[in-house]
Each structure stands twice: as C-alpha cells, then as structure tokens.
C-alpha positions as CSV (number, residue, x, y, z in Angstrom):
1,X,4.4,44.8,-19.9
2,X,2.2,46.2,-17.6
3,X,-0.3,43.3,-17.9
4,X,3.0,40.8,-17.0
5,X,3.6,42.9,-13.9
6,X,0.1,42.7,-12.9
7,X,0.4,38.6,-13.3
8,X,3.1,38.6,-11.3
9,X,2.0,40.5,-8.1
10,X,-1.6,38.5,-8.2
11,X,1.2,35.1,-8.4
12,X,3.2,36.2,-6.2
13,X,0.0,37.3,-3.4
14,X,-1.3,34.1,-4.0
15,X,1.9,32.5,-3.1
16,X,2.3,34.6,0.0
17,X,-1.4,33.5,1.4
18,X,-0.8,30.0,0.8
19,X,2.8,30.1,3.0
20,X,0.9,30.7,6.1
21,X,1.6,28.7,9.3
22,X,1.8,25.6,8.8
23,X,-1.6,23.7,10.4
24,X,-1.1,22.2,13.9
25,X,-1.6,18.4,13.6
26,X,-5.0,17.6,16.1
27,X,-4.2,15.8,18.8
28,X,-5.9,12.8,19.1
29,X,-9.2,11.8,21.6
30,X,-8.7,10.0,24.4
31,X,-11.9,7.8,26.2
32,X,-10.6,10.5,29.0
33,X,-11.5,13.2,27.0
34,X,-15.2,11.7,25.5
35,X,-15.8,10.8,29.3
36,X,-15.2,14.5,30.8
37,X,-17.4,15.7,28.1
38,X,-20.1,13.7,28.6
39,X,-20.0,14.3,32.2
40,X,-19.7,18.0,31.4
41,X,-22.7,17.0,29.3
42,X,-24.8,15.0,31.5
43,X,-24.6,17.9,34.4
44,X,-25.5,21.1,31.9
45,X,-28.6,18.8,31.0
46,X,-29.2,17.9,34.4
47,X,-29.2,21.7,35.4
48,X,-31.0,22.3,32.6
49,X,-33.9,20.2,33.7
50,X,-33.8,21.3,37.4
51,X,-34.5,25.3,36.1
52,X,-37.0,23.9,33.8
53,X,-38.5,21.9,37.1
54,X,-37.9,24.9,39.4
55,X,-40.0,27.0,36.9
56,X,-43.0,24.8,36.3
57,X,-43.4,24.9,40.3
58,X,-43.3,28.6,40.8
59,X,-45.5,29.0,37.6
60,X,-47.7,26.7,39.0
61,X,-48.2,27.3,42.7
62,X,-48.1,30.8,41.6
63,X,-51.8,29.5,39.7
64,X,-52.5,27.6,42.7
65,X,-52.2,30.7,45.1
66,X,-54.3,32.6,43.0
67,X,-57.1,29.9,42.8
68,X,-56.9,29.6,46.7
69,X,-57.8,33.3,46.7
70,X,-61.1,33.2,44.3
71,X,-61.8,30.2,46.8
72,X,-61.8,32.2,49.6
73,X,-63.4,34.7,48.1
74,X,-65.9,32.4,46.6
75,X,-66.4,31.2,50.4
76,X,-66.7,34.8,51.5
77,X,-69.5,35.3,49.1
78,X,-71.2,31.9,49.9
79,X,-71.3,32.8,53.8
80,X,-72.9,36.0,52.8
81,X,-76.1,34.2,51.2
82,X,-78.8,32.1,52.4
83,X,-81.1,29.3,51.6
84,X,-80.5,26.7,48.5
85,X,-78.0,29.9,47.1
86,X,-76.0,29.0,50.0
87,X,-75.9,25.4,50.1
88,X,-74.9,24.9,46.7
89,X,-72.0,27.5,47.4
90,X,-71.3,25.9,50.3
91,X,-71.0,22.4,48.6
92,X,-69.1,24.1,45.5
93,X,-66.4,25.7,47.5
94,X,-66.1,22.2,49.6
95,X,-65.6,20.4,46.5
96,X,-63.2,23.2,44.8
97,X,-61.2,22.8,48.2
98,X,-60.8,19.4,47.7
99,X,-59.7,19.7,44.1
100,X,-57.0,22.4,45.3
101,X,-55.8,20.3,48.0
102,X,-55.3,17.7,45.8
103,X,-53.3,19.3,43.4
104,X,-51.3,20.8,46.3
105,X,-50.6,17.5,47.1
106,X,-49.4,16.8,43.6
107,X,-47.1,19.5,43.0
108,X,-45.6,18.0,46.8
109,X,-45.0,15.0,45.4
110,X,-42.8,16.7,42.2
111,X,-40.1,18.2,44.1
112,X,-37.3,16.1,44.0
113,X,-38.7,13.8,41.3
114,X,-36.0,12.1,39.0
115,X,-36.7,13.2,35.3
116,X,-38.4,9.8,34.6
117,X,-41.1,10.6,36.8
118,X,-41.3,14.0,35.8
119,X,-43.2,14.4,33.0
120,X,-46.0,11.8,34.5
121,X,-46.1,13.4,37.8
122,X,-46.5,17.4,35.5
123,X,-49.2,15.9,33.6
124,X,-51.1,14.8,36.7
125,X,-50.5,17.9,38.9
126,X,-51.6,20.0,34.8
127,X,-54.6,18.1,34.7
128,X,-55.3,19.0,38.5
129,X,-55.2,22.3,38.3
130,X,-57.1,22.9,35.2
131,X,-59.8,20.9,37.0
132,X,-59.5,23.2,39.3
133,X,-59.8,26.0,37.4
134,X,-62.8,25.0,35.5
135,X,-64.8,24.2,38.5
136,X,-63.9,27.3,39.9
137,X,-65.3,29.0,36.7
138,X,-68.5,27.0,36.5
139,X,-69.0,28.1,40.0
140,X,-67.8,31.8,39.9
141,X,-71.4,32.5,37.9
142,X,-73.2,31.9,41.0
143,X,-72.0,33.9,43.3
144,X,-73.3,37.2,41.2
C-alpha cells in the first residue's frame, strides 16, 4: 500500500509542475522592431570601433613620444662628439627625424578616418613607426 501512496504523490507532483502558467504567446516582429535593433546594432559597433581607434592612437603616440625622446637624446649625444663620430650622428638623427615626422604625419591623418580607411591608414602609420624604431636601434650602438 505504501508503494501505491508513493505512485500517487510522484503522479500527482508531476501533475502539479506541468499546470504551471500557461506560456505567453510571443508577439510577433515587426520591420520596426529589426530596424531599431540594427540601429541599436550599428551604433554599439560603431562605438566599439571608435575606443578601439581612440586606443591605437594613445598607444601609439605614446611610442612616438618615447622615440622623440631617445632622438633628442641621440642628438644630445651627437652634439657632444666630433669628427666622422659626429657626422654620422648628425646624419642619423636627421634621418630618424624625418622618419618620426613622417609617422607623426600618419597617425594625423587617422583621426577621424571612416573604418574603411582605417585598417590601411594603421598599417601605414605600424609600419612607420617600426621603421622608426629600428633605425633608432641601429643607431643607438653608436652613440656609446
């Protein structure tokens, strides 16, 4: 008997969860609805890119800064020498200047850039400063 009982109270709970509310019929989507979320969408992404933009200048005039400095400093050394030493300084740090002006010019020309010209405009102004940065360390030797 006791095994019946036990039957009938698992039955009976199983009834009980299945009598829940009833489930709310989803309202349909509109092309008012699809439209707002892409919008909502289309402006996250766009935000999205413009922190990702915003980022990839600090980070890399934050570089650029820093490579001004070991310039200067490079300068500093090559005003402190004499002869062919400090020629070949001289001409080093001229060229290095030029190099850093140049990619000051690029990372000008991506502010504001639509996100088509973007990634062509980061690869130039990437592959200016690690030109930079690798004259700068072919030079740095020579001012020891």
């Amino acid at each position: 008997m006791k095994k019946w009982a036990l039957v009938i109270v698992v039955g009976l709970m199983a009834l009980c969860l299945g009598c829940g509310k009833p489930e709310e019929p989803k309202k349909p989507v509109s092309s008012g609805d699809v439209k707002q979320k892409m919008g909502e969408a289309a402006q996250t992404a766009k935000e999205y890119l413009t922190q990702q933009q915003d980022k990839y200048l600090k980070q890399a005039q934050d570089k650029l800064t820093d490579l001004d400095k070991k310039i200067s400093d490079l300068k500093a050394q090559a005003e402190k020498q004499t002869g062919d030493l400090k020629k070949k300084l001289d001409d080093q740090v001229a060229g290095l200047q030029k190099q850093a002006d140049s990619a000051k010019q690029k990372l000008e020309g991506m502010k504001g850039a639509g996100a088509e010209a973007w990634e062509k405009l980061k690869s130039g102004a990437d592959e200016a400063l690690a030109e930079l940065e690798k004259g700068y360390k072919q030079a740095e030797p020579e001012k020891k």
